[in-house]
C-alpha positions in Angstrom: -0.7 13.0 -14.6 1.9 15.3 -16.9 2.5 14.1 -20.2 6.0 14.0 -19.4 5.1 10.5 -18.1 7.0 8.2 -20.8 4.4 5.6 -22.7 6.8 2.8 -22.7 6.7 1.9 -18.7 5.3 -0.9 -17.1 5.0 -4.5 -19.2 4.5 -3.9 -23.2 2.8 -6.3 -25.6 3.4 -5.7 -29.5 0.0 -6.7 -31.1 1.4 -7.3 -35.0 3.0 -10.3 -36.5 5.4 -8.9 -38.7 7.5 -6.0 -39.3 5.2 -3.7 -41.7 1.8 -4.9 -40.0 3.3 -4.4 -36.7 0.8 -1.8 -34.3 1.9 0.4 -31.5 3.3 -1.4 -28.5 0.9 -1.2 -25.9 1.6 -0.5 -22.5 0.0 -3.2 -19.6 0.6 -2.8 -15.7 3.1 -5.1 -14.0 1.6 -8.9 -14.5 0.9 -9.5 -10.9 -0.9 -7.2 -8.3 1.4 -5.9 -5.5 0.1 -8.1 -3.0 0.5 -11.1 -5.0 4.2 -9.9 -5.7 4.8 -9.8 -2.2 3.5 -13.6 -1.8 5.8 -14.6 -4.0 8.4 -12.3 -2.6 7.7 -14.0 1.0 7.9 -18.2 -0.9 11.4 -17.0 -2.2 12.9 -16.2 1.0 11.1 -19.0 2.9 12.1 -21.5 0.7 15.0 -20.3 -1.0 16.5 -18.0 1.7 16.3 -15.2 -0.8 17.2 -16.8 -3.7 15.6 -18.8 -6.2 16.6 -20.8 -9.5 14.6 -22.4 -12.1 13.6 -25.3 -10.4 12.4 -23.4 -7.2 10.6 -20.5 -9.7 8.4 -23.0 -11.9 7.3 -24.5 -8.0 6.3 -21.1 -6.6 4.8 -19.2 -9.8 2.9 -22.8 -11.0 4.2 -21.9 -14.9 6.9 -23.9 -16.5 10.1 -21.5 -17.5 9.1 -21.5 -21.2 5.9 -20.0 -20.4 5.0 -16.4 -20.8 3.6 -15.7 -18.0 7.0 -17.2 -16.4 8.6 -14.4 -17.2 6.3 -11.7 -17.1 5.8 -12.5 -13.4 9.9 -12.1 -12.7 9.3 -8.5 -14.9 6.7 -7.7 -12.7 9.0 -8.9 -9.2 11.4 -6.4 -10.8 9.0 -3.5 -11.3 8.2 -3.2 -7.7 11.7 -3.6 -6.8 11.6 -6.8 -5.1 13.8 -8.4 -7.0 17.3 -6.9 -8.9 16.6 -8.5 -12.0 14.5 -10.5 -13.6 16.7 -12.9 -15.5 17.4 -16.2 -13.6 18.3 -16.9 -10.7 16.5 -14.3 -8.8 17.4 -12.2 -5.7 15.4 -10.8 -3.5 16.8 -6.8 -2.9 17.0 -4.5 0.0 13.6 -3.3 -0.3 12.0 -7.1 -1.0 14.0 -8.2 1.9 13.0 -5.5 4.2 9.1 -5.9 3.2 9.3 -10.2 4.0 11.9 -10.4 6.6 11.7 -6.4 8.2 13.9 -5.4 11.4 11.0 -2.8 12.1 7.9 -1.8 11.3 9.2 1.7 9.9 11.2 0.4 7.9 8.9 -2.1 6.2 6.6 0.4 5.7 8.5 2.7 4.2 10.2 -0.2 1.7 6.3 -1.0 0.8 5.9 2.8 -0.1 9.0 2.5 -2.2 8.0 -0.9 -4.3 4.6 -0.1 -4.1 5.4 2.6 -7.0 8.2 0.9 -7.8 6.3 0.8 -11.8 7.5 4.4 -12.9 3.6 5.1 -14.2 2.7 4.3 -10.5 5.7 6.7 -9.1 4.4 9.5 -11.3 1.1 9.0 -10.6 1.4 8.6 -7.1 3.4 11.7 -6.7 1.1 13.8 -8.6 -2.0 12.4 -5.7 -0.1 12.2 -2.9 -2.1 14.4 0.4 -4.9 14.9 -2.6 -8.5 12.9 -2.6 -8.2 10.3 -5.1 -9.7 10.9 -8.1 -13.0 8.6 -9.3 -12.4 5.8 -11.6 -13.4 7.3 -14.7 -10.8 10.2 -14.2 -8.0 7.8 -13.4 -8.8 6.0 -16.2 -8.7 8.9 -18.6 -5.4 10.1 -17.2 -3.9 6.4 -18.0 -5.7 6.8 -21.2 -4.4 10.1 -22.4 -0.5 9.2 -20.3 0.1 6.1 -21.8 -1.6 6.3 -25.2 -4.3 3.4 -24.5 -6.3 2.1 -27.0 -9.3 1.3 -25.1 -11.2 1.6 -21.7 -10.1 -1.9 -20.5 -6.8 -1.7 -20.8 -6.8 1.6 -19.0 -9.0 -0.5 -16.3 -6.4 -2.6 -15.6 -4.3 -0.1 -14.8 -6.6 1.5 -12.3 -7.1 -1.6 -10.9 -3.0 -2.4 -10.4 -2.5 1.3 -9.4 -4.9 1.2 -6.6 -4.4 -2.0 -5.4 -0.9 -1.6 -5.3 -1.3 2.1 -2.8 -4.0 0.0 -0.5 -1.4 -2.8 0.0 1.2 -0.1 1.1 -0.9 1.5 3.3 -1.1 4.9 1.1 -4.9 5.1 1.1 -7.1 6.2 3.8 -10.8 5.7 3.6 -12.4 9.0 5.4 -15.5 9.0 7.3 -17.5 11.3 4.2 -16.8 8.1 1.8 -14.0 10.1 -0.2 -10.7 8.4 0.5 -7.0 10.4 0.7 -4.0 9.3 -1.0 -1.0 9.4 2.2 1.8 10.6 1.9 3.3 7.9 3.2 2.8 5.7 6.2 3.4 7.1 9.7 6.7 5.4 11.4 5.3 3.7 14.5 6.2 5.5 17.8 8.1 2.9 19.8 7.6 3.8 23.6 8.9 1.9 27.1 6.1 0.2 28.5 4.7 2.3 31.6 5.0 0.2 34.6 3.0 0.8 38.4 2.3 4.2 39.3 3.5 5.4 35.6 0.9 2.9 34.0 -2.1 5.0 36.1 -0.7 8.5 35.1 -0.8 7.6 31.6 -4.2 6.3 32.1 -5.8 9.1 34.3 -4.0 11.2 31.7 -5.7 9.8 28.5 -9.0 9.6 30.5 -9.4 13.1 32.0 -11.0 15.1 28.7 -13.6 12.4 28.4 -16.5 12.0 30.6 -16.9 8.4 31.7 -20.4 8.1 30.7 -19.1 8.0 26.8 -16.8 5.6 27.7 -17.6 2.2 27.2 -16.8 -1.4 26.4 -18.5 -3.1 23.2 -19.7 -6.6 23.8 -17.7 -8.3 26.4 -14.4 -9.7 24.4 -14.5 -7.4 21.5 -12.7 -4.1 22.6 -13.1 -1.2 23.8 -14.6 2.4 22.7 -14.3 5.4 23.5 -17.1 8.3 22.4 -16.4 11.8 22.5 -19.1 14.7 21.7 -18.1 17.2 19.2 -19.4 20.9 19.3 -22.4 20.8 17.0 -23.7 17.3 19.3 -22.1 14.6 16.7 -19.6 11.9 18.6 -16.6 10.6 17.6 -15.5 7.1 18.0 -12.2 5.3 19.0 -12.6 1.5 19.0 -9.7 -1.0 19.9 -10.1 -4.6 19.9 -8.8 -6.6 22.9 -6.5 -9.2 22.7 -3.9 -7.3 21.1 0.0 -8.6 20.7 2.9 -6.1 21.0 3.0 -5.2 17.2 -0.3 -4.3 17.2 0.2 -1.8 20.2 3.4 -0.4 18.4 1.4 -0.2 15.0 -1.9 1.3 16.7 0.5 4.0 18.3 2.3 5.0 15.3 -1.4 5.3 13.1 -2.5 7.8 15.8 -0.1 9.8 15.5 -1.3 9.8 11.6 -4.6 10.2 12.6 -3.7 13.8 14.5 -2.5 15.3 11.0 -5.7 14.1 9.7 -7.6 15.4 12.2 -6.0 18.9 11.8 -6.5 18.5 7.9 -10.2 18.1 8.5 -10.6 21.5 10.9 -12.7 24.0 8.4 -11.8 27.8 9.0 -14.4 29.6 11.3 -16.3 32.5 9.4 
């Protein structure tokens, strides 16, 4: 990360009691994990239609609204952009409302991107990883470390923690096959196609089928799925598995994430001496 990156971001918490005593601010990640941010999102616009006062807050975040941790939770709602404000009552925003209540699945995706690193030490991060390997914990931690002025190692954990939870939730990290895993770029928009019907349903199939012999081809366990093994060049195989029982979102979400996993695959070709 730059040292551009500014040291006040994300939640502060003055450590001194008085004026002359008082040590450096020290800067925390957002209160509540993304996913648990988006629970919360989801409770306000199921019980409040988007909306929630006092009385509906102190139900859904279980803390009375004299507690700290009352409003450090609406700060964090705010930091990932799920909310316009954190003073009461709370809205849900564009982006919140497109993440609980989505008219697509591109659209929710991309909104999950966007308050995801909604936390401007997440956004600069994030851009600075993005289409790279994610670095090991011990590097991440010295880059919060060094970025953000952190006095200690566990602070600087927490961070970590809240950064990469935060990019799994979205979506934004992909666990490879050689144990390393990529930071996206962003989610691939799901390819929305007609469903083939009669003689167009069996094209589509004899075309899928015809570069791969049917003796790799075969179901798992009856009711599981079904995979499909293809041999590589050097004699390895390379396996495609889809569980049955799938509903219509999960055949528009599968066919988007292929489409991903072509520019992966083309990332992954090594150059021929």
């Amino acid at each position: 990360m730059s040292g551009e990156m500014p040291t006040k971001t994300g939640e502060e918490v003055s450590t001194g009691a008085s004026a002359s005593d008082r040590k450096p601010r020290i800067a925390q990640p957002p209160y509540l994990q993304f996913r648990e941010a988006i629970r919360i999102a989801e409770q306000i616009y199921e019980q409040g239609g988007g909306t929630a006062d006092n009385n509906l807050l102190t139900v859904i975040l279980k803390n009375s609204v004299s507690s700290s941790s009352f409003s450090r939770k609406l700060q964090a709602l705010r930091l990932y952009k799920l909310t316009s404000s954190a003073v009461v009552p709370v809205s849900l925003t564009e982006v919140g409302l497109s993440i609980v209540a989505p008219k697509d699945e591109a659209a929710r995706a991309l909104n999950l991107k966007s308050a995801a690193i909604g936390p401007e030490v997440f956004r600069r991060s994030y851009e600075r990883l993005k289409g790279k390997l994610l670095p090991q914990d011990e590097f991440l931690r010295n880059s919060f470390m060094h970025d953000l002025q952190l006095p200690n190692k566990v602070v600087a954990d927490a961070w970590v923690d809240s950064f990469k939870a935060a990019l799994e939730t979205a979506g934004l990290l992909l666990a490879r096959s050689d144990g390393k895993t990529q930071v996206l770029e962003g989610q691939t928009p799901p390819v929305v196609e007609p469903e083939p019907k009669g003689e167009e349903r069996q094209e589509l199939s004899n075309l899928l089928r015809q570069d791969v012999p049917p003796s790799l081809e075969r179901p798992l366990d009856p009711g599981q799925g079904h995979a499909t093994k293809i041999t590589l060049a050097d004699g390895r195989l390379a396996t495609i598995f889809i569980p049955d029982r799938l509903s219509k979102r999960d055949a528009t979400r599968l066919k988007g994430a292929l489409v991903g996993i072509a520019a992966i695959i083309d990332s992954m070709v090594e150059e021929e001496d």
